[in-house]
N, C-alpha and C positions, 0 to 999 in steps of 0.2 A: 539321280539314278536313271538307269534307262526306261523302264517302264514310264517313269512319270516324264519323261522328258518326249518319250514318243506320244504318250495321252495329249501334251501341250500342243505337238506337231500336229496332232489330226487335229485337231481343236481349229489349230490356226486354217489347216486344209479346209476343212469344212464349213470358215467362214469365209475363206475368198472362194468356193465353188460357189458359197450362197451370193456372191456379191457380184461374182463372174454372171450368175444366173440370170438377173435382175439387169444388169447392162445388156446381155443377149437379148432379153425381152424388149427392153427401149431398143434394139434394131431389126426389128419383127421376127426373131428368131422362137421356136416356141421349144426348149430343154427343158428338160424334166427335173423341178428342182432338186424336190427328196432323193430322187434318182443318185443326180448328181452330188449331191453331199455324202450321198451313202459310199458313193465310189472311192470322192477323194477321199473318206476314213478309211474305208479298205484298202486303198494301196499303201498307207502312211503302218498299217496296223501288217499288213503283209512285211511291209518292208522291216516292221519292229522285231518277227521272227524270222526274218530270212538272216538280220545282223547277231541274231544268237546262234550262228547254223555258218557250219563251213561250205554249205553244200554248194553243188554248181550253179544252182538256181540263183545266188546273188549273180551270177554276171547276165539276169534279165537287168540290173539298174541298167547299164548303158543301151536298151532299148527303152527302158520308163523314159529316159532323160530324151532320148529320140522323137520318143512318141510327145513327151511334152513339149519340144520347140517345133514339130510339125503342127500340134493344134493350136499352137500361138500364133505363127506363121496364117493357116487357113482365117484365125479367127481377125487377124491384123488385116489380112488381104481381099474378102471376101467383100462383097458392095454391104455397105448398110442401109442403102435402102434399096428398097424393089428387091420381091422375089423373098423366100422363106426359107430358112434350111433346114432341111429334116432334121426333127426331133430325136431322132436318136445322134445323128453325127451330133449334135448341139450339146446333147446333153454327154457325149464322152468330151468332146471339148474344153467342155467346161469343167467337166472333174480332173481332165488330164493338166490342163494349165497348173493350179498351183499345188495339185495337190504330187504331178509327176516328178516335177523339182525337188516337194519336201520330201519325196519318197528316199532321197538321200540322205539326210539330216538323221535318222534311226544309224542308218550304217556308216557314218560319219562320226557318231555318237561311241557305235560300238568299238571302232577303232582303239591300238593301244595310246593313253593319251588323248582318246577322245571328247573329254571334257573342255579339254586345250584348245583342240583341234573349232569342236565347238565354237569358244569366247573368241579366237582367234578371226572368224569367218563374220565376227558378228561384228567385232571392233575395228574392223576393217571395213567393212561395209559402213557400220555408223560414223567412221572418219571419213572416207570416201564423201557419203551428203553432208556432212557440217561443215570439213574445205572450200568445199562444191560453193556450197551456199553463201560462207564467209567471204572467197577470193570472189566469187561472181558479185554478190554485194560491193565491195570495196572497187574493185579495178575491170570487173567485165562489159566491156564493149560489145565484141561482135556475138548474133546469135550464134546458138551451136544448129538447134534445131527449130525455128520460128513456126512453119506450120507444125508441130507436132506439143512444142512447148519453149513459148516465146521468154521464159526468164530465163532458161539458159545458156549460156557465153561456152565460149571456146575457154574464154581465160577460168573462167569456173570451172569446168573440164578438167585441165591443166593444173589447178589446184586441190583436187576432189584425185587425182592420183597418184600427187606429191605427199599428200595427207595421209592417203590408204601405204604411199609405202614408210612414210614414218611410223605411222602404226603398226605394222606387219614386223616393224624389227623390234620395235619395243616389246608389242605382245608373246612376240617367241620367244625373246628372252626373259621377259617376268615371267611365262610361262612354263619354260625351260623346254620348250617342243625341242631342240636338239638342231637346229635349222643355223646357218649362220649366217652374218648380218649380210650377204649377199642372196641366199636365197629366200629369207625372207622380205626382202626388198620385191623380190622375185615376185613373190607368191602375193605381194600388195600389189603390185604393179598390174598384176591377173584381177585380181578381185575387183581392185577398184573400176578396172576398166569396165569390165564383163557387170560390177554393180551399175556402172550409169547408163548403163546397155540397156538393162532390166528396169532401168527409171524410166529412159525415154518410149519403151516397149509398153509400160504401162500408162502414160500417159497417150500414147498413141490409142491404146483402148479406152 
């Protein structure tokens, strides 16, 4: 159900703001924890009633989603040593990072077929790393990204989105999301990519 399924969301939000929080701190950054936990549940719990509500206010998501790949972006680019960043930027940072992303997953959920929609984003993404991992194990050579995360291969890449789109046409069709076996190839081919985006993103952190 949706309520329990957004409680799960914040849940998740407010352990990677706490965990965001605590890597800011090992780069002398000083965020506000409770702050920051407090926020990423408020935007997860905002977002829980804005997906019961036709109102205009959901098309704030494509600003959440904005504002979360700018504080990724600052928090990716900023020195980590020398120098401190104010405690307030730090701590919306931190709460905008995971918790701006999940702030979709409610209205993602509320969707018709959202349930679908759901499994579909997730089994895609879990095919996506276990490709990744398998083909980069077996046959990967060259890195993809060495300074940022040296066990990744191009050829694991390459398999990690071969995987996301077998996944993607399977899922829609056990799922019966209504998609056909070209746009869901589609729609793997996106995830998977935009998933090892958000691997090597966090590994960079």
């Amino acid at each position: 159900g949706t309520f329990w399924f957004s409680a799960l969301v914040a849940v998740a939000a407010a352990v990677g703001a706490y965990e965001i929080s605590v890597m800011a701190r090992e780069w002398g950054g000083r965020p506000s924890t409770p702050v920051s936990v407090g926020l990423a549940v408020a935007l997860v719990v905002g977002a829980h009633f804005l997906a019961g509500s036709s109102s205009f206010l959901v098309r704030l998501a494509p600003l959440v989603a904005v504002s979360a790949a700018i504080a990724l972006l600052w928090m990716l680019w900023r020195p980590k040593t020398g120098g401190v960043m104010p405690a307030w930027t730090g701590t919306a940072a931190v709460a905008l990072f995971p918790a701006g992303l999940l702030f979709h997953a409610p209205l993602l959920r509320a969707l018709e077929q959202g349930g679908g929609w759901v499994f579909l984003l997730l089994a895609v993404t879990f095919a996506t790393d276990t490709s990744a991992f398998l083909v980069g194990r077996a046959v990967g050579k060259r890195q993809l990204a060495p300074a940022i995360s040296p066990s990744k291969t191009w050829e694991g890449a390459v398999g990690g989105v071969l995987g996301a789109v077998v996944a993607g046409i399977v899922a829609a069709e056990v799922l019966g999301l209504g998609m056909g076996a070209g746009e869901a190839a589609l729609m793997g081919a996106i995830v998977g990519t935009v998933a090892q985006m958000g691997d090597l993103a966090e590994s960079w952190l």
